[in-house]
DRENDO-1510 file (C-alpha; in Angstrom, 1 decimal, always signed):
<recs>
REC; n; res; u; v; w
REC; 1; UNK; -11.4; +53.6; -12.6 .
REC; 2; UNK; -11.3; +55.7; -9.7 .
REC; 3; UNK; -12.7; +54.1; -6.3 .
REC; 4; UNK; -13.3; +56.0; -2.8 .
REC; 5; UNK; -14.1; +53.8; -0.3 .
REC; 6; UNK; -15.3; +55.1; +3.4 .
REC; 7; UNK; -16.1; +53.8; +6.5 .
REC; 8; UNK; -17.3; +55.3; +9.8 .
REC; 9; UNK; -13.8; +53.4; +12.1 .
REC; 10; UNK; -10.4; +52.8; +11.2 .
REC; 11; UNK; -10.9; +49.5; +13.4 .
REC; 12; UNK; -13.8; +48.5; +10.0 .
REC; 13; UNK; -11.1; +49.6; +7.8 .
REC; 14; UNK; -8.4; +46.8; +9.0 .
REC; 15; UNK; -10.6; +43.4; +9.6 .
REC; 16; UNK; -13.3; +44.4; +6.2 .
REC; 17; UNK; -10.5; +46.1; +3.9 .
REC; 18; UNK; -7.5; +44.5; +4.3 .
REC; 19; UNK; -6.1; +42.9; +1.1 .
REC; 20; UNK; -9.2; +43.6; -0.9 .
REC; 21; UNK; -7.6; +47.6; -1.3 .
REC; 22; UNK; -4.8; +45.9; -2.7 .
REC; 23; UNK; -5.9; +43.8; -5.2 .
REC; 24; UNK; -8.1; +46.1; -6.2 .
REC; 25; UNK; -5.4; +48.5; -7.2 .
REC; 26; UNK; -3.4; +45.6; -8.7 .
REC; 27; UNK; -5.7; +45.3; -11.4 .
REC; 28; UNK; -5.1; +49.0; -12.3 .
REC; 29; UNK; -7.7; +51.1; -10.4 .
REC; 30; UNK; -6.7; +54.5; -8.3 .
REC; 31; UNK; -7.8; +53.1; -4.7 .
REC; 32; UNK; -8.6; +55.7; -2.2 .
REC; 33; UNK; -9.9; +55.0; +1.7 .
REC; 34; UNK; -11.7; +57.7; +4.1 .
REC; 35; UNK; -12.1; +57.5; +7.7 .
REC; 36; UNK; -11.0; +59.0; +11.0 .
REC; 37; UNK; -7.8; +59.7; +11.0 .
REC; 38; UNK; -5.4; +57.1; +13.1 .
REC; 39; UNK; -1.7; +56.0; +12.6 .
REC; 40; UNK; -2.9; +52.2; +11.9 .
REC; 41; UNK; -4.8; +53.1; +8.9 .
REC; 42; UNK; -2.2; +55.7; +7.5 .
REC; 43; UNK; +0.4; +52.5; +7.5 .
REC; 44; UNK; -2.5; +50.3; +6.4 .
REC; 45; UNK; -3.4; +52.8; +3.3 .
REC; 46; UNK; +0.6; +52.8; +2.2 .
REC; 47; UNK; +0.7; +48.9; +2.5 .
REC; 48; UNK; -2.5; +48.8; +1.0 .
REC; 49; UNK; -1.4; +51.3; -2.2 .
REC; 50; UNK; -4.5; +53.1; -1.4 .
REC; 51; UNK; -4.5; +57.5; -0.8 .
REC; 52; UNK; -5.7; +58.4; +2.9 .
REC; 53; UNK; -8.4; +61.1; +3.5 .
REC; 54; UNK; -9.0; +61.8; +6.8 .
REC; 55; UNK; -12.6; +62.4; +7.8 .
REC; 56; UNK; -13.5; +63.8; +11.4 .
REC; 57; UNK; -16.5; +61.4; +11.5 .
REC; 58; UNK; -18.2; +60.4; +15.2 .
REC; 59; UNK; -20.5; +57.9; +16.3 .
REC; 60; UNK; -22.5; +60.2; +18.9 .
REC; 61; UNK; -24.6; +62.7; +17.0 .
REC; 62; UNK; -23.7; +66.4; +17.1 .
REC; 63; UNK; -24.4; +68.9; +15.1 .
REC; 64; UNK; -21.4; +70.4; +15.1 .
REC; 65; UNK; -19.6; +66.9; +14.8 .
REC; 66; UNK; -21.7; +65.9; +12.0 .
REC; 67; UNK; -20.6; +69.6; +9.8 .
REC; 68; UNK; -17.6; +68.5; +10.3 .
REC; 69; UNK; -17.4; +65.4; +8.8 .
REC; 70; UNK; -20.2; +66.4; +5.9 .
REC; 71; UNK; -17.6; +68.9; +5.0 .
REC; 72; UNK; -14.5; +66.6; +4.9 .
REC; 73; UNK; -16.4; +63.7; +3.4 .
REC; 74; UNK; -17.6; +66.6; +0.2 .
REC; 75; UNK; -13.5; +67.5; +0.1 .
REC; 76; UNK; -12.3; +64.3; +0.1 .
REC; 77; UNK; -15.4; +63.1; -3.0 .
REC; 78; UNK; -14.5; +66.1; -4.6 .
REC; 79; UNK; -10.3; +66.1; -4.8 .
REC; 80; UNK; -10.3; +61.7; -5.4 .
REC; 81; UNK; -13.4; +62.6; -8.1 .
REC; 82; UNK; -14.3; +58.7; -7.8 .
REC; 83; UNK; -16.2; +56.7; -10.9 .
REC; 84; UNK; -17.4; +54.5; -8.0 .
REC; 85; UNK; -18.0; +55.2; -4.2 .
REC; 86; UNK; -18.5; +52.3; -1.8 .
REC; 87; UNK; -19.5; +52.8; +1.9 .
REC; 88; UNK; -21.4; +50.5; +4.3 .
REC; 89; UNK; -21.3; +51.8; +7.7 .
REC; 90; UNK; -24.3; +53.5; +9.1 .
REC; 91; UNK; -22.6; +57.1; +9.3 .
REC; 92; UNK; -20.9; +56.7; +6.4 .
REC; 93; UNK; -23.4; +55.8; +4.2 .
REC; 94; UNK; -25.8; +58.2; +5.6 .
REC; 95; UNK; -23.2; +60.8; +5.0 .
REC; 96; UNK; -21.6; +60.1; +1.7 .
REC; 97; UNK; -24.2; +58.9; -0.7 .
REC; 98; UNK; -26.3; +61.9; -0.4 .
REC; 99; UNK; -23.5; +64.0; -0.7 .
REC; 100; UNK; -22.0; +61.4; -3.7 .
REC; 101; UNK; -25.0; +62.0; -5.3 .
REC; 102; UNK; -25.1; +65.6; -5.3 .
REC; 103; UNK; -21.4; +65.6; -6.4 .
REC; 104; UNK; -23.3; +63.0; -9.4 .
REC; 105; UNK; -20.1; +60.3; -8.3 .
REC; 106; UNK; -21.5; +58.0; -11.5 .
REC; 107; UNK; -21.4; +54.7; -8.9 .
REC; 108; UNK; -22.6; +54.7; -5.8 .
REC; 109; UNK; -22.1; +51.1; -4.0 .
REC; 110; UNK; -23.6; +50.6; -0.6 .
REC; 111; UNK; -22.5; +47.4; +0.9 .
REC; 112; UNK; -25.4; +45.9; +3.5 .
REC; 113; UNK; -23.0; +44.4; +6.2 .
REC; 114; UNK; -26.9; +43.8; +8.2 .
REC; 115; UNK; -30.1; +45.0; +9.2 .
REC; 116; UNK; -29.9; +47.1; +11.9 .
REC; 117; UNK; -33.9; +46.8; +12.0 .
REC; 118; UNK; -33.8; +43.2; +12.9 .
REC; 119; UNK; -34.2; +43.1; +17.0 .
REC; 120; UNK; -35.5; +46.6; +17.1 .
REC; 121; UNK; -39.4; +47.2; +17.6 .
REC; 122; UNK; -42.0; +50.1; +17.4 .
REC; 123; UNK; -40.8; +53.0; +16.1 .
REC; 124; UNK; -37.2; +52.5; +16.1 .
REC; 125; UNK; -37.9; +49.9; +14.1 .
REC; 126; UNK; -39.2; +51.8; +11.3 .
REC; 127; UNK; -36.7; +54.6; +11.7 .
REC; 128; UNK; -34.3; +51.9; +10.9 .
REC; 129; UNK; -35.9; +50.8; +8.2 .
REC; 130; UNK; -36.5; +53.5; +6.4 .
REC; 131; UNK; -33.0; +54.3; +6.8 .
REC; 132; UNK; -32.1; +51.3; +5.1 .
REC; 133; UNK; -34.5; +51.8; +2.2 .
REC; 134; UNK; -33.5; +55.7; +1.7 .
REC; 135; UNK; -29.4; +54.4; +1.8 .
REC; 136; UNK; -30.9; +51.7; -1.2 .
REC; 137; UNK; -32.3; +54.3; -3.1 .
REC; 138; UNK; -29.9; +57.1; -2.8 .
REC; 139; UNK; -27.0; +54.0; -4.2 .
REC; 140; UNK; -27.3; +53.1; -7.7 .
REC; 141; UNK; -26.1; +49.6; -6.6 .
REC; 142; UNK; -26.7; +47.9; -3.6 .
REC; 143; UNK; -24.0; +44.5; -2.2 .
REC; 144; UNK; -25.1; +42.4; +0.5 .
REC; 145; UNK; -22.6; +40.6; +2.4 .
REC; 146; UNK; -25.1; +37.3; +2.1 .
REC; 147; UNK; -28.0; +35.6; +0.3 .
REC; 148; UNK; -30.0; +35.9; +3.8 .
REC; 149; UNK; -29.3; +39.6; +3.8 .
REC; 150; UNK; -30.1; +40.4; +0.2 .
REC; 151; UNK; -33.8; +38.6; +0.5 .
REC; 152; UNK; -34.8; +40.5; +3.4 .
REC; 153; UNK; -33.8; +43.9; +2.3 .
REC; 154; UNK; -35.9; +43.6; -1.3 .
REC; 155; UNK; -38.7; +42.9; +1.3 .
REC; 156; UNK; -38.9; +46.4; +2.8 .
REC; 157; UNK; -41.0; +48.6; +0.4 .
REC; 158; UNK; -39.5; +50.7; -2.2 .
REC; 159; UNK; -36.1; +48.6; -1.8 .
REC; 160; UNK; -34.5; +47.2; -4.8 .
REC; 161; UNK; -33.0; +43.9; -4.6 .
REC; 162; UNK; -29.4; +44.1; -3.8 .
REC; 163; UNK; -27.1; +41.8; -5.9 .
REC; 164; UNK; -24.3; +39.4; -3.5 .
REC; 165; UNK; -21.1; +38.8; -4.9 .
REC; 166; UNK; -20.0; +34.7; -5.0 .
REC; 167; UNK; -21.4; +33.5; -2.0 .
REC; 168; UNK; -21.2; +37.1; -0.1 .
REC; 169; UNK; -18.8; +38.3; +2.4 .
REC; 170; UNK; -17.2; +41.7; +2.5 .
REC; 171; UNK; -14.0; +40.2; +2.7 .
REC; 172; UNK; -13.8; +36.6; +3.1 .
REC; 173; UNK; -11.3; +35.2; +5.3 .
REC; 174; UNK; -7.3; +34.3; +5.6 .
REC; 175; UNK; -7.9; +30.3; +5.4 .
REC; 176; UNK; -4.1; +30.1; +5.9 .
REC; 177; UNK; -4.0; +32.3; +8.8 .
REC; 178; UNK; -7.0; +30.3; +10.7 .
REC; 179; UNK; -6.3; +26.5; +10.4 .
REC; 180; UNK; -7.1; +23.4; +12.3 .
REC; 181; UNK; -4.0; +22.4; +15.0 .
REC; 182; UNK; -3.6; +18.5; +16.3 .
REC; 183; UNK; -3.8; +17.7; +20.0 .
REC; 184; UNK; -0.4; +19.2; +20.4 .
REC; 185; UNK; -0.9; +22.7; +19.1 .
REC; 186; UNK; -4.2; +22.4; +21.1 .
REC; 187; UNK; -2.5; +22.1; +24.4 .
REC; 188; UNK; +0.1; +24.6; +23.8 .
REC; 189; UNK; -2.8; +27.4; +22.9 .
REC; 190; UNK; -3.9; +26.4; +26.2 .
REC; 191; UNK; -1.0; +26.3; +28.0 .
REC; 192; UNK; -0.3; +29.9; +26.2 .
REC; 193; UNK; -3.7; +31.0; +28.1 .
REC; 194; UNK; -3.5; +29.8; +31.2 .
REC; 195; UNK; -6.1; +27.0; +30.4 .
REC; 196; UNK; -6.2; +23.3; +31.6 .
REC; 197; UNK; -5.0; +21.2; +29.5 .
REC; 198; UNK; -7.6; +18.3; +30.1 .
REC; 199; UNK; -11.1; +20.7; +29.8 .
REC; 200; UNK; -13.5; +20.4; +26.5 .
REC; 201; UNK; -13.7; +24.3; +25.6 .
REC; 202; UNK; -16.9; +25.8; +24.0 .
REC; 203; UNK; -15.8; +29.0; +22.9 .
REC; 204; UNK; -17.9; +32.6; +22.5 .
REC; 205; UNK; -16.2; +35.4; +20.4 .
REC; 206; UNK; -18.3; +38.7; +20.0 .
REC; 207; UNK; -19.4; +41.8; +22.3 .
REC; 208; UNK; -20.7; +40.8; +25.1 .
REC; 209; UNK; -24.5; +42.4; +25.0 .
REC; 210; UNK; -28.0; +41.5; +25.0 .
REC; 211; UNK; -28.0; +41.1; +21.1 .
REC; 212; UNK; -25.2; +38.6; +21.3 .
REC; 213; UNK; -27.5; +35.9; +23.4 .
REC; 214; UNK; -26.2; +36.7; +27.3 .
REC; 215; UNK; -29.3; +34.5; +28.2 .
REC; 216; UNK; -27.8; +31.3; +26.1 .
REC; 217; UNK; -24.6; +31.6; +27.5 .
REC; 218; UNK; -25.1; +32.0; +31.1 .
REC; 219; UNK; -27.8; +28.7; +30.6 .
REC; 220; UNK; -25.0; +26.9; +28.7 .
REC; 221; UNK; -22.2; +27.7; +31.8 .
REC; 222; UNK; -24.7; +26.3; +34.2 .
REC; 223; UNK; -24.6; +23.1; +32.5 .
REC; 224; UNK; -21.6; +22.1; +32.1 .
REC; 225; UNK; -19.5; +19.9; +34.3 .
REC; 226; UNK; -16.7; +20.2; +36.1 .
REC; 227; UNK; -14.6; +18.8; +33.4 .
REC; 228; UNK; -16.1; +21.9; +30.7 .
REC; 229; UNK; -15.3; +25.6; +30.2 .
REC; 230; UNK; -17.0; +28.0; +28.5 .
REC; 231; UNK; -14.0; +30.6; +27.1 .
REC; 232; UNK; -15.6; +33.9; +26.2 .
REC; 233; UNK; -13.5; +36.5; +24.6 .
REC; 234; UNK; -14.8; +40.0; +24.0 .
REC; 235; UNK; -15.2; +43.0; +25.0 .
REC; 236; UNK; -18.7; +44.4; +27.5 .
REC; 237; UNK; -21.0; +46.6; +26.0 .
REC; 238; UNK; -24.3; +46.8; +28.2 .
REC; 239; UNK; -27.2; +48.3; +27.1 .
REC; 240; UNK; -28.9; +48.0; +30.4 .
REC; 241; UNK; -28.8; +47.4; +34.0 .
REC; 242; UNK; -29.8; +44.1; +34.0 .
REC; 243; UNK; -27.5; +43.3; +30.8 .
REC; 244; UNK; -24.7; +44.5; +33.4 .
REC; 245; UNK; -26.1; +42.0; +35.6 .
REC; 246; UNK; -26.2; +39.5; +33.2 .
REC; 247; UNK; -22.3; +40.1; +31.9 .
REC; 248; UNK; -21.4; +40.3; +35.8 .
REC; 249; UNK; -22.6; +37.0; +36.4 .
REC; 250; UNK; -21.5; +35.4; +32.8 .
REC; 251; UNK; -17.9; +36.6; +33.8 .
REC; 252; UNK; -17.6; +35.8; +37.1 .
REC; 253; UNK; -19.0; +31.9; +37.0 .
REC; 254; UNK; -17.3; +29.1; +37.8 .
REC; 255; UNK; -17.5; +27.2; +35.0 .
REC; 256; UNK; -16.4; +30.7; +32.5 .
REC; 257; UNK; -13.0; +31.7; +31.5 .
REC; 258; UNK; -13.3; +35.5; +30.4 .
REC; 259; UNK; -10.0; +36.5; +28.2 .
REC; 260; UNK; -12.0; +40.6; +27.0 .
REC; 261; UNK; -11.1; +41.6; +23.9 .
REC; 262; UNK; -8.3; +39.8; +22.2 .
REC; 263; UNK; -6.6; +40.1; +18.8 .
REC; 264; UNK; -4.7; +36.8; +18.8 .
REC; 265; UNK; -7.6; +35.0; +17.7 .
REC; 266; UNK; -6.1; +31.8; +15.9 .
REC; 267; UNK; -5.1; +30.9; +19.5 .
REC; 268; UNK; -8.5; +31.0; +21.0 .
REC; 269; UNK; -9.6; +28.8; +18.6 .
REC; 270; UNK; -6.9; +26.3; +18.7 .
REC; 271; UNK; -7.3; +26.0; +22.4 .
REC; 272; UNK; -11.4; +25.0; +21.9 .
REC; 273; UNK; -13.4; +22.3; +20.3 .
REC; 274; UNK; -16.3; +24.3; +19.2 .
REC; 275; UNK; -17.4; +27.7; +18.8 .
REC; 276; UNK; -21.5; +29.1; +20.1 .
REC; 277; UNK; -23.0; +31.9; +18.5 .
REC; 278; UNK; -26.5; +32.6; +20.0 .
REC; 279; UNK; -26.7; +36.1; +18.2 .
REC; 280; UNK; -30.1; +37.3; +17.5 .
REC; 281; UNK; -29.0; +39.2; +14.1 .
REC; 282; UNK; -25.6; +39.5; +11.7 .
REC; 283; UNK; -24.9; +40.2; +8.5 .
REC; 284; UNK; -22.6; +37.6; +7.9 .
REC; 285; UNK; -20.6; +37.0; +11.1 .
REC; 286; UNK; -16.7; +36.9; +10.4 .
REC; 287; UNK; -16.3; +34.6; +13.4 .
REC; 288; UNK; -18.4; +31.8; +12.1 .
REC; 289; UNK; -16.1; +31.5; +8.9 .
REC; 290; UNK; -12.8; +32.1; +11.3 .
REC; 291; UNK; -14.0; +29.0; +13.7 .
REC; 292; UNK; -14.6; +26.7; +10.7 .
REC; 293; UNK; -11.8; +27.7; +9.2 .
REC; 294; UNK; -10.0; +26.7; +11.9 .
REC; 295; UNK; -12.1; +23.2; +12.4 .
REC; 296; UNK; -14.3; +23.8; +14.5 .
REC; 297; UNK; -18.4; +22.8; +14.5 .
REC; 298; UNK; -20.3; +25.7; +15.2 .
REC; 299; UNK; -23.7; +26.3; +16.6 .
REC; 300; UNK; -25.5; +29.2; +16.3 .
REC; 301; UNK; -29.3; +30.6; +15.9 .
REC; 302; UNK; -31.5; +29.9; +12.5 .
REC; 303; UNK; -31.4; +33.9; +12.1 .
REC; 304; UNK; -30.1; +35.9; +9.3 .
REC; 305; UNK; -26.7; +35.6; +8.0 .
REC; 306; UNK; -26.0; +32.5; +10.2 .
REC; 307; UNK; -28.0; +30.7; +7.7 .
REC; 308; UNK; -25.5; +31.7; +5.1 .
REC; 309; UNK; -22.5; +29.9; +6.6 .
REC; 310; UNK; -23.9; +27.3; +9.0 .
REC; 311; UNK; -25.1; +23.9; +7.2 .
REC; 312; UNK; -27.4; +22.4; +9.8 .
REC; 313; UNK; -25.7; +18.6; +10.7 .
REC; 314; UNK; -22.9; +19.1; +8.3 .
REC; 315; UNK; -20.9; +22.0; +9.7 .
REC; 316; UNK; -22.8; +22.5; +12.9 .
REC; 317; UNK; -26.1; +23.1; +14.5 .
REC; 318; UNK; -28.9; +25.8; +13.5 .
REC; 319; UNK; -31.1; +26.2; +16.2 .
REC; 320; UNK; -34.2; +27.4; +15.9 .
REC; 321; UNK; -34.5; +31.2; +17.5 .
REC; 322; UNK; -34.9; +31.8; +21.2 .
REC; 323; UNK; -34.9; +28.2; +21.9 .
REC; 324; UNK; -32.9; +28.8; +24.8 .
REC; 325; UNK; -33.1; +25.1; +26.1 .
REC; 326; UNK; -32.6; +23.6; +22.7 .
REC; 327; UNK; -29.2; +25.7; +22.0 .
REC; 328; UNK; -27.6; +24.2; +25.5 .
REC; 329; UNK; -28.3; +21.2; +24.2 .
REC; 330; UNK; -26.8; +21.1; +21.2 .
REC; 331; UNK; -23.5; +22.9; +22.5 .
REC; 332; UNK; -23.3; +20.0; +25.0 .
REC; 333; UNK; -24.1; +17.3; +22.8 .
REC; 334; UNK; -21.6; +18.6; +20.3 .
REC; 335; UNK; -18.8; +19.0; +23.5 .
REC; 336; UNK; -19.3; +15.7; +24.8 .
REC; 337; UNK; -18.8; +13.8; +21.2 .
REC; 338; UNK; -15.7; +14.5; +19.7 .
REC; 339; UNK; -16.0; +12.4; +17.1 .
REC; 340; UNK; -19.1; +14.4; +15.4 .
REC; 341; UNK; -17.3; +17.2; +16.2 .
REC; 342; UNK; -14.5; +16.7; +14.7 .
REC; 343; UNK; -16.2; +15.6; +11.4 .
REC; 344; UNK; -18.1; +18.7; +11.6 .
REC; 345; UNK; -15.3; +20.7; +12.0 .
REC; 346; UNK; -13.5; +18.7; +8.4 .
REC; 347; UNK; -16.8; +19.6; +6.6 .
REC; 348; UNK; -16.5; +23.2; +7.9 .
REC; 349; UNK; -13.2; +24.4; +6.6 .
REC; 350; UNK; -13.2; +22.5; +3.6 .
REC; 351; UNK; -16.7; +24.7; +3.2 .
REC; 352; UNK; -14.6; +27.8; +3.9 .
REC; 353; UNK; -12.2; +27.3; +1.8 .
REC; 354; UNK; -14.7; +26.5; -1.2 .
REC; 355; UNK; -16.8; +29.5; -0.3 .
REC; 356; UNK; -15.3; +32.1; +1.5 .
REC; 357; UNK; -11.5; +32.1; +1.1 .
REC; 358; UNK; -10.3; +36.0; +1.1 .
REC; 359; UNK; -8.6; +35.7; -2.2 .
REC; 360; UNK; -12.0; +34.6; -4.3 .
REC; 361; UNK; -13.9; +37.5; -2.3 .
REC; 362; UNK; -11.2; +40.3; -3.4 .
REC; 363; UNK; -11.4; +38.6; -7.0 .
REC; 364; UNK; -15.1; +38.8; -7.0 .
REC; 365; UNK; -15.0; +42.8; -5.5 .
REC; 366; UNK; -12.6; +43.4; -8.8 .
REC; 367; UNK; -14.3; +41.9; -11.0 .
REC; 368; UNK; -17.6; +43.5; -10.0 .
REC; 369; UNK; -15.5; +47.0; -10.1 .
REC; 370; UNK; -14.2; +46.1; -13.6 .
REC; 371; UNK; -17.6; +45.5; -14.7 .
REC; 372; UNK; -19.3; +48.7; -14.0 .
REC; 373; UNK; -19.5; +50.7; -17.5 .
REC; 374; UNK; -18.0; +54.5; -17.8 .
REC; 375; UNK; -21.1; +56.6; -17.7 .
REC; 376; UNK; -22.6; +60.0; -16.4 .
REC; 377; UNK; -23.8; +60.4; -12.5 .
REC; 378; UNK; -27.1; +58.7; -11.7 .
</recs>
């Protein structure tokens, strides 16, 4: 079988693709990837085994931008000729599956990384929504990245119900790459980032915006003692003046160790006892799976796609949503007893490993492949 695959960033291509491309074509399948073009994901297609096709794609709307990259996404359908297409991205998606289904491409997977609806109100909210419903309808298969998702979406009228492969994921997570360290690889992470060595770390991984729970984590700084850090690593994306104002302050507290955006991300979680979460939305959040993984308790909102990974005082905390007070608490309960924490953190990887190691999520994505029958365009 022949299988395009496209996504809207080279940056998707690397943390959602990598390995899955590979196995995938081990089982005997033509792989093929398209994206913007970028030296990382040329050298990540030849050790993947899969063929490049550049596509000028942009995430600011233009219509010249956009006949651009309708044009290169039709050339690059038409010269891999794909049995099965499978895009998830907003862009992409919007892009290819119409196109895919002109072209009558026989299968045409969209993958539901999350609801971009969720959080949104009014009229954007329905926007999004319909968007979701006509991306659904234009595939002939629909994958959720988790249970959570998959419910929510066959809500939305004249959805189908999406199917979720194992317990979801779009592609799992390197469980011997992320791994629980003893007190001594704890202090050198530290000592590798310039942290004290005595501190209890609570640790934040994501973009820092609105979305993300800047409210949570500027309530959970403020209470923390002079013996506590909260280490936030990632990048600022503001929405608004007073989210600007919020990251400002976040960053600049006493009690807040800001590292931006880093890539050496088994570190920051050796150096940290637990990891917070207070997003309002996900899909199924990739650091939540990294953090146990690596042994740590989590804590997070009761929203969507947390609820897939998070068992509520097994492997961390579920908080009910916008209990701002609540969430503090639980972070600094869960700081201040290591003991729980630790267990927590046992119960979490052994979890991972059982439900969301890489190498079952890649053998699910081929099977699934290998299942779908030869047949004419839907």
């Amino acid at each position: 079988m022949r299988v395009l695959y496209g996504v809207t960033a080279p940056q998707t291509a690397l943390a959602f693709l990598e390995g899955q491309l590979r196995c995938v074509a081990a089982r005997g399948h033509e792989v093929a990837l398209m994206c913007p073009d970028d030296p990382g994901v040329r050298d990540f297609c030849a050790k993947e085994g899969a063929t490049f096709y550049p596509v000028p794609i942009e995430r600011e709307l233009a219509i010249a931008t956009e006949m651009r990259a309708a044009l290169a996404v039709r050339w690059a359908i038409r010269k891999h000729a794909p049995d099965a297409l499978i895009v998830g991205t907003p862009k992409m998606s919007a892009l290819a599956l119409p196109i895919a289904r002109l072209l009558r491409v026989p299968h045409r997977v969209y993958l539901v990384h999350g609801l971009r609806y969720e959080g949104a109100t009014g009229g954007l909210a329905t926007l999004l929504k319909i968007l979701e419903v006509a991306s659904v309808r234009l595939a002939t298969d629909s994958v959720a990245v988790s249970p959570s998702v998959a419910a929510k979406l066959a809500q939305l009228p004249f959805s189908r119900q999406p199917r979720v492969l194992g317990w979801g994921s779009a592609n799992g997570v390197n469980v011997q790459r992320f791994v629980p360290v003893d007190l001594n690889g704890r202090a050198t992470a530290r000592a590798e980032l310039g942290l004290p060595a005595s501190s209890k770390v609570a640790l934040f991984v994501g973009r820092l915006t609105g979305d993300k729970g800047l409210s949570e984590l500027l309530a959970i700084a403020d209470s923390l003692d002079e013996d506590e850090l909260l280490l936030v690593v990632g990048g600022e994306e503001p929405r608004s003046e007073g989210e600007r104002q919020q990251i400002g302050c976040l960053v600049r507290h006493a009690r807040v160790r800001s590292l931006g955006h880093r890539i050496d991300l088994p570190r920051i979680y050796a150096a940290s006892e637990l990891l917070v979460l207070p997003t309002r939305r996900e899909g199924l959040p990739t650091v939540l799976i990294e953090a146990a993984a690596s042994g740590l308790p989590v804590v997070s909102y009761r929203v969507t796609g947390c609820v897939d990974v998070v068992t509520n005082g097994l492997t961390g905390a579920l908080i009910d949503f916008r209990s701002v007070g609540d969430f503090r608490d639980a972070v600094l309960r869960l700081l201040r007893d290591a003991p729980t924490a630790r267990a927590m953190g046992r119960a979490g990887r052994q979890d991972v490993i059982a439900r969301f190691d890489s190498r079952d999520v890649w053998r699910h994505w081929a099977e699934y492949l290998d299942s779908l029958p030869a047949g004419h365009a839907q």
